[in-house]
C-alpha positions as CSV (number, residue, x, y, z in Angstrom):
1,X,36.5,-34.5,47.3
2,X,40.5,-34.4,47.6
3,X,42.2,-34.8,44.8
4,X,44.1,-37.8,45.7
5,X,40.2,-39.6,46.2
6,X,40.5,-42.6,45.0
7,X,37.5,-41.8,43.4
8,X,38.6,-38.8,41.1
9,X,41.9,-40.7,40.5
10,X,39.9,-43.5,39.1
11,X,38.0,-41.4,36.6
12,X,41.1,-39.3,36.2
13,X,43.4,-42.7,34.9
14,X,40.6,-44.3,32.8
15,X,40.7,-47.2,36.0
16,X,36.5,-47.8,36.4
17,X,33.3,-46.2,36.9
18,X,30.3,-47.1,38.6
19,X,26.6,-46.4,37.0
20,X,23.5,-45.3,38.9
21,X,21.5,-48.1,38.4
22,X,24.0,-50.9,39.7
23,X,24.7,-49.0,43.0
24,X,27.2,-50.7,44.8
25,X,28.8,-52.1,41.1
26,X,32.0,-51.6,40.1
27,X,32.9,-51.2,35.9
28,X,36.5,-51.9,35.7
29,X,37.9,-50.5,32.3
30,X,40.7,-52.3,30.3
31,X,43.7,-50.2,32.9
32,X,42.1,-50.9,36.3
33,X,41.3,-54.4,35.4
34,X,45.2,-54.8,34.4
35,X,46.1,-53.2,37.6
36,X,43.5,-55.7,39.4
37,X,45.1,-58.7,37.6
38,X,48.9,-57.7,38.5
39,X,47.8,-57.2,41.7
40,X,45.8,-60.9,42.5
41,X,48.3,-62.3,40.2
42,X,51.2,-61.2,43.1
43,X,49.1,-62.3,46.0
44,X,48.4,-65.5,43.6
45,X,51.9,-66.2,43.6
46,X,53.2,-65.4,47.2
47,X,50.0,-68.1,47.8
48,X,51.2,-70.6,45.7
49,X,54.5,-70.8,47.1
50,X,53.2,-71.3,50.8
51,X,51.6,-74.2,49.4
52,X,47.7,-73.0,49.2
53,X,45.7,-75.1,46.6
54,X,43.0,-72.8,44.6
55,X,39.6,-73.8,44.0
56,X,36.7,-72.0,42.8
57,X,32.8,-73.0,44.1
58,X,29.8,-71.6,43.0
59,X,28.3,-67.8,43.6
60,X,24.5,-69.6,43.8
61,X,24.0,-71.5,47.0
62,X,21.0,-73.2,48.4
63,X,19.6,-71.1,51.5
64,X,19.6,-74.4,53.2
65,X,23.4,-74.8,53.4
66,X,23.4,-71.0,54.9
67,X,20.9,-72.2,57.1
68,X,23.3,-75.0,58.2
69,X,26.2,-73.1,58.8
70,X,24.6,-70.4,60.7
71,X,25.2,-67.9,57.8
72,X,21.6,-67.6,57.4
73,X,20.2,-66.8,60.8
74,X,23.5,-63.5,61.0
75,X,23.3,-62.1,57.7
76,X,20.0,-62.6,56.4
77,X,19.4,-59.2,55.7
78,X,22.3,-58.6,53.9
79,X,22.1,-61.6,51.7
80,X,20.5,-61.4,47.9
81,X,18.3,-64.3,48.1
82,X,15.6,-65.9,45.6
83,X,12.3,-67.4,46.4
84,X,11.2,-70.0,43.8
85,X,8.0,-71.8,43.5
86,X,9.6,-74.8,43.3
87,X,12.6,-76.2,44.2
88,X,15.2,-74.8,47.0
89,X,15.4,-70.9,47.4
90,X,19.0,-69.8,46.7
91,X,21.1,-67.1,47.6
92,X,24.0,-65.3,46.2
93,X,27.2,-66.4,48.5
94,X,28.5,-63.1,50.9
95,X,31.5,-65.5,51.7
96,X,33.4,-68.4,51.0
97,X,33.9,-70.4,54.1
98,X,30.6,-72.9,53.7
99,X,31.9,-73.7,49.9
100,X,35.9,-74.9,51.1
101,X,34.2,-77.5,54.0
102,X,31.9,-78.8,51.6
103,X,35.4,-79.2,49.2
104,X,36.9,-80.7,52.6
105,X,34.1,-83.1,53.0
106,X,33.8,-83.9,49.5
107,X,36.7,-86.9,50.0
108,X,37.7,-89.0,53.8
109,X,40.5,-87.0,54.9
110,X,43.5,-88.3,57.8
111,X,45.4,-86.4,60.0
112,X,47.9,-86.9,58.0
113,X,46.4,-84.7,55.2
114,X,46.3,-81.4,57.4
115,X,46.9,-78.9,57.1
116,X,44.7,-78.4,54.3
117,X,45.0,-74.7,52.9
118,X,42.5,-73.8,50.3
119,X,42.6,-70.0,48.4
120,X,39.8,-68.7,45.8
121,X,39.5,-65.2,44.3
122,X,35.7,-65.5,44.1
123,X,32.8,-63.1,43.7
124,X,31.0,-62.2,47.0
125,X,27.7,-60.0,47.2
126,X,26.4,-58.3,50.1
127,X,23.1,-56.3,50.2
128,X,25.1,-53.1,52.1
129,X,22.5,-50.7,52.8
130,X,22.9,-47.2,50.4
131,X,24.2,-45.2,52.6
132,X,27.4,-47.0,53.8
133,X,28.5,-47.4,50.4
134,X,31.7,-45.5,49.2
135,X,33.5,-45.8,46.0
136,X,36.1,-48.9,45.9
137,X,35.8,-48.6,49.6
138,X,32.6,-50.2,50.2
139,X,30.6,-52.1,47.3
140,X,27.7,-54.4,46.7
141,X,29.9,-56.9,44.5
142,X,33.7,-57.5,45.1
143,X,36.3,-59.7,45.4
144,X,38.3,-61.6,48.5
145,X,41.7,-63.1,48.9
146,X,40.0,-65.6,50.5
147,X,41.9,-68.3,52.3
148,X,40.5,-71.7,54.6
149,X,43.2,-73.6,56.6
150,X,41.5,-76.9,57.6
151,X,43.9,-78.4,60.5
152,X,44.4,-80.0,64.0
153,X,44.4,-77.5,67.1
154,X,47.9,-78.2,67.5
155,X,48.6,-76.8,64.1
156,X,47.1,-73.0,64.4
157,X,50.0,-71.3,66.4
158,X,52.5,-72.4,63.0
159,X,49.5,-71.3,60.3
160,X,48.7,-68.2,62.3
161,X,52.9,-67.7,62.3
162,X,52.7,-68.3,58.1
163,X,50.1,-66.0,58.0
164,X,51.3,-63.2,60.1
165,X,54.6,-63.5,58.3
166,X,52.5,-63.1,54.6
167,X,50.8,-59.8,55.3
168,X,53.8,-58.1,56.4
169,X,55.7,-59.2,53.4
170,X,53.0,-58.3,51.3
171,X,52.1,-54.9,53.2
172,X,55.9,-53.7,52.9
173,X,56.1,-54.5,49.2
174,X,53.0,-52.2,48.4
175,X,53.8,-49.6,50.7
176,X,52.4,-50.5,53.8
177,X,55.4,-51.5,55.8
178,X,53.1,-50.1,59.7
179,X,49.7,-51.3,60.4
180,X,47.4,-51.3,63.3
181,X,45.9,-54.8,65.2
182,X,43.0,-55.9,66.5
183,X,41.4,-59.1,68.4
184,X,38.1,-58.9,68.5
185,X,36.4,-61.4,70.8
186,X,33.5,-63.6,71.4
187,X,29.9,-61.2,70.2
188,X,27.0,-61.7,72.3
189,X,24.7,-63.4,69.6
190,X,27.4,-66.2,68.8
191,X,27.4,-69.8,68.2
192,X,29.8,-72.4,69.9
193,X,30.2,-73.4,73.3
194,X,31.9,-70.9,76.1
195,X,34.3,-73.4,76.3
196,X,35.0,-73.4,73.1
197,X,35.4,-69.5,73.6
198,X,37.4,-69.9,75.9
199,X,39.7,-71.4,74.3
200,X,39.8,-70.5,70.9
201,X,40.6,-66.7,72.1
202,X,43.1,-67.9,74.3
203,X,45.0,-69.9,71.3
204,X,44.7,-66.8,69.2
205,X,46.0,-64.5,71.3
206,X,49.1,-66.5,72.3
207,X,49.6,-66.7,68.7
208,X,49.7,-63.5,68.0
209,X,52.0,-62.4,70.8
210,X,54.0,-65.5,69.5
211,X,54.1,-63.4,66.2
212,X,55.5,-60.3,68.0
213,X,51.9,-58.3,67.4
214,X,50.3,-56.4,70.6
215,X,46.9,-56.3,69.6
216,X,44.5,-54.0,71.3
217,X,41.2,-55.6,72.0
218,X,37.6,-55.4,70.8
219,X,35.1,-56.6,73.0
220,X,32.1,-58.1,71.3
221,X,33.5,-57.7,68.0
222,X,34.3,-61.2,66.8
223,X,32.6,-63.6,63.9
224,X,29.7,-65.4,65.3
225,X,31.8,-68.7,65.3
226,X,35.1,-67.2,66.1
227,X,37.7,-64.3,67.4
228,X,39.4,-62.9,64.8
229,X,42.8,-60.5,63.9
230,X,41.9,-57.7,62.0
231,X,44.8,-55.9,60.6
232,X,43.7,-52.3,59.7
233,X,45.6,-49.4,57.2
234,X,44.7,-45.9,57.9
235,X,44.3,-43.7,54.7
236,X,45.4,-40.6,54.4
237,X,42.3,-38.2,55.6
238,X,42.7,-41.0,59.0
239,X,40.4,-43.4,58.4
240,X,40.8,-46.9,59.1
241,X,39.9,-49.6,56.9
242,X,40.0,-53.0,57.6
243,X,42.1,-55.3,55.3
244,X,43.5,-58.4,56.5
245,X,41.9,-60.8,59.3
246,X,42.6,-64.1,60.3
247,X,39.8,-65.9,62.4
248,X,40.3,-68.8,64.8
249,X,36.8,-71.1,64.1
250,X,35.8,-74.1,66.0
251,X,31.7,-74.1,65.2
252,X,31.3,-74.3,61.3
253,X,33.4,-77.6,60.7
254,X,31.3,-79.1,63.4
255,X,28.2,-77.5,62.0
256,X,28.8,-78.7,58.6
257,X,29.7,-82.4,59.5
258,X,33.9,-81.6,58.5
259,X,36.2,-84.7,59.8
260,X,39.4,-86.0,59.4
261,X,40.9,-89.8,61.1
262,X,43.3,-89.3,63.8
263,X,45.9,-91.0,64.5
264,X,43.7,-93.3,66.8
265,X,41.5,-94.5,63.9
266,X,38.8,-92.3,65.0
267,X,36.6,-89.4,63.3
268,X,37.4,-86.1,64.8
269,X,36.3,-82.3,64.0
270,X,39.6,-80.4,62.6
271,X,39.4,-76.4,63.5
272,X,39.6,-73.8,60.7
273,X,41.2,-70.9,60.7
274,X,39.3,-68.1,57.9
275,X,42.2,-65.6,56.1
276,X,42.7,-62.6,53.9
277,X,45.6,-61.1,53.3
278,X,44.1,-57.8,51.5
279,X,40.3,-58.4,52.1
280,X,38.7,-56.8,48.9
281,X,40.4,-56.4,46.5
282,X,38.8,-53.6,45.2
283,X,39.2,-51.7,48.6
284,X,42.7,-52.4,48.5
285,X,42.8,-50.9,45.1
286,X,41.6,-47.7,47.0
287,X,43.4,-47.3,49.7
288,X,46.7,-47.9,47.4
289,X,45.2,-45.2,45.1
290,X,45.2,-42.7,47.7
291,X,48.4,-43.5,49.4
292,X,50.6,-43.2,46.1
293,X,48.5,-40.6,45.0
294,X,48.0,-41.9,41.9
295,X,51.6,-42.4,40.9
296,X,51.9,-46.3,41.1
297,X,55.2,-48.1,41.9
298,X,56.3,-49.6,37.8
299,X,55.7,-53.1,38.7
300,X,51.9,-52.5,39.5
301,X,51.4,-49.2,37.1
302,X,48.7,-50.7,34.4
303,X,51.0,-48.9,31.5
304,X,54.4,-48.7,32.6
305,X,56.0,-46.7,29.6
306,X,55.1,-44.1,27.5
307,X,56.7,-44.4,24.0
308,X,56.7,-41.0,22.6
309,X,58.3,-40.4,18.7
310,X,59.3,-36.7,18.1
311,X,58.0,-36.6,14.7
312,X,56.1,-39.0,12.1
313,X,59.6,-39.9,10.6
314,X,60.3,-41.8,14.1
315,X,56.5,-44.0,14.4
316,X,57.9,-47.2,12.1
317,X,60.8,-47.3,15.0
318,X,58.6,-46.7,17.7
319,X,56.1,-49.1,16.6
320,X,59.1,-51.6,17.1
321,X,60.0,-50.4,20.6
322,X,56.0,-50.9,21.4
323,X,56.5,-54.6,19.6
324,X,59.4,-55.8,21.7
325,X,58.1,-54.4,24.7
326,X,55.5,-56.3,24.5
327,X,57.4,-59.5,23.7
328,X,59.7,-58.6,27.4
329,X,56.0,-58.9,29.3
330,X,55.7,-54.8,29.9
331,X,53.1,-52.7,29.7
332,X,53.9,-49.8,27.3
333,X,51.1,-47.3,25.3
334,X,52.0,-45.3,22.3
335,X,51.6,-41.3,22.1
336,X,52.1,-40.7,18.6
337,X,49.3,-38.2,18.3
338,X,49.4,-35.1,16.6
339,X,49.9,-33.0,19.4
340,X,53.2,-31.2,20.1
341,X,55.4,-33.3,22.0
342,X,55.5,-31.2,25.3
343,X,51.6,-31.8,24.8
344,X,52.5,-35.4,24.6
345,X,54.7,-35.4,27.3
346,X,52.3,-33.5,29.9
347,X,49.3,-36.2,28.9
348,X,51.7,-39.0,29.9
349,X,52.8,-37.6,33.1
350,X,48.7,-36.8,33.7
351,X,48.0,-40.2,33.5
352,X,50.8,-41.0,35.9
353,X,53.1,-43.1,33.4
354,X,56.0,-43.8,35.4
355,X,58.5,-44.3,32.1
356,X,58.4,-41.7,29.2
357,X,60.7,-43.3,26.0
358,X,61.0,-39.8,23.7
359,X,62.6,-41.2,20.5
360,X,64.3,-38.8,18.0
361,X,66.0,-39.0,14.7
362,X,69.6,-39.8,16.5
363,X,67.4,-42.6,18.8
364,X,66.3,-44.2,16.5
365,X,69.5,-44.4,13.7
366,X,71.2,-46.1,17.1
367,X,68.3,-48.1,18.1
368,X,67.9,-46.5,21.2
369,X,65.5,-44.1,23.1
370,X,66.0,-41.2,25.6
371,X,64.1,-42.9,28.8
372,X,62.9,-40.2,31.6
373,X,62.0,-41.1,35.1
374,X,62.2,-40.5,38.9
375,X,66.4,-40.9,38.4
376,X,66.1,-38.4,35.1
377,X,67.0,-38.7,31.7
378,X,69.6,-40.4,30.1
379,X,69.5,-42.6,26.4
380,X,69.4,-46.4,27.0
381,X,69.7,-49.0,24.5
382,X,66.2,-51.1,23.8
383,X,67.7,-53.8,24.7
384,X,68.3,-52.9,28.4
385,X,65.2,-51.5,29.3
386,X,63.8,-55.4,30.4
387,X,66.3,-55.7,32.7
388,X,65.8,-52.0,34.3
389,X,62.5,-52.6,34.9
């Protein structure tokens, strides 16, 4: 393996581990869970703000409401499902989508009411078979920025458009700012009429061109109810990983009895559209691992600053820079250990700490610190480093 693998770099910064016996499982430790948090706490945000409601449904679903949606029949196989003797056989939920109608259907909804844009970070599990698994990459267990926009036809050029405009927001900010397209189009086993086909690719690919993307297409590559956007990152050994995908569906509100009152009084099927901005999560984590190589812009770094005392005389003082750090909402970790401080220093930088605060006898009379970083060293009072950061 490389050394920027996101794999080493995960054991290398204390991030997670996975265990033999839960293939497929990832064991986030106390930094990658942080990093995890900042991370759907951003996307979270950026969410909120476009007017998304989060929900959470349950990870245990009857088999029956698979059956129903069509779920069943396409990913059987890849489901982890549970026979009982009696009652309904369940099934651990692979997606989303099924749970947001049923949240739809659970009240009469009017025209006037849509778009309806639901967002959960939930759990999904998929039975992936041993072989295709790969680190963060691909896993058994894992987290979506899942996203169901329940609304009229004439309302998915403008959500597409909201979309579209989200992941390349999002993208830049992490790094990302070029990324490669795809719509993929109606499979061969599918559900839906041609018609319907017809013209749900159509209103998705005008959208996208709308958008200013050129996406190259897939033939026989869409969702069994609908064509889709996939929005792909290539890594640094050149692979391509899927991320983001926004899918244009006109059979599962149908299939699962969704309907809103028009304008004329009468029941009508909206259309959905299905979205993730960074797919899993965990994948995401990844790919960001190995493009940064580790080194973590400070916003996203699970421990921003390392607070570093020269000798025992300084570890009351930098016990209070740790304190008030805190209390400004960073992420600092104390090296106060008894090992030189150039030992100090090089464990900080091998852990990829993108702040090291070295604080000396003249520091810490003045109540300051001597803060290194990409723009070098210079001494800082403790007071400014919130607003640096």
């Amino acid at each position: 393996m490389e050394q920027n693998d996101h794999r080493i770099l995960g054991q290398q910064l204390d991030l997670y581990h996975m265990e033999e016996d839960a293939p497929g499982m990832v064991y986030w430790h106390a930094k990658g869970w942080r990093l995890y948090n900042i991370l759907e706490d951003y996307i979270r945000g950026e969410m909120r703000r476009l007017g998304y409601d989060e929900v959470r449904s349950p990870q245990l679903l009857p088999v029956s409401l698979w059956e129903k949606s069509g779920h069943w029949e396409k990913f059987q196989e890849n489901m982890f499902a549970f026979k009982r003797e009696e009652g309904r056989d369940m099934a651990l939920k692979p997606m989303s989508c099924p749970c947001h109608l049923q949240i739809f259907n659970s009240d009469m909804r009017s025209w006037r009411d849509l778009p309806m844009r639901f967002c959960e970070f939930g759990q999904c599990h998929r039975d992936e078979p041993s072989g295709s698994m790969h680190g963060l990459m691909r896993t058994r267990a894992f987290e979506q920025d899942d996203a169901h926009v329940v609304c009229l036809p004439g309302q998915v050029e403008s959500e597409v458009s909201r979309f579209v405009d989200l992941l390349k927001r999002v993208y830049a900010k992490l790094g990302f700012p070029d990324f490669e397209v795809a719509l993929s189009l109606r499979p061969q086993k599918r559900a839906g009429s041609d018609e319907d086909w017809d013209r749900s690719e159509k209103q998705l690919l005008e959208a996208a061109l709308s958008c200013g993307l050129d996406p190259r297409l897939q033939l026989g590559e869409g969702a069994f109810y609908g064509p889709k956007l996939e929005f792909a990152l290539r890594d640094r050994q050149g692979r391509l990983w899927q991320c983001g995908t926004i899918q244009l569906d006109m059979v599962l509100p149908g299939r699962l009895e969704a309907a809103y009152v028009g304008e004329d009084g009468k029941k009508h099927v909206p259309v959905m559209l299905h979205h993730a901005v960074l797919g899993s999560m965990g994948r995401f984590i990844g790919i960001l691992l190995e493009e940064c190589e580790g080194h973590l812009p400070l916003w996203l770094a699970p421990v921003q600053m390392a607070v570093l005392p020269i000798g025992e005389e300084q570890q009351g003082y930098a016990r209070e820079v740790m304190d008030q750090l805190r209390a400004a909402d960073l992420r600092p970790a104390l090296f106060d250990q008894s090992e030189s401080l150039q030992r100090r220093l090089v464990m900080a930088h091998e852990q990829k700490i993108p702040v090291h605060l070295v604080i000396g006898k003249r520091e810490a009379a003045a109540g300051q610190v001597m803060m290194q970083d990409k723009d070098g060293k210079r001494v800082v009072n403790l007071a400014e480093i919130p607003m640096m950061v």
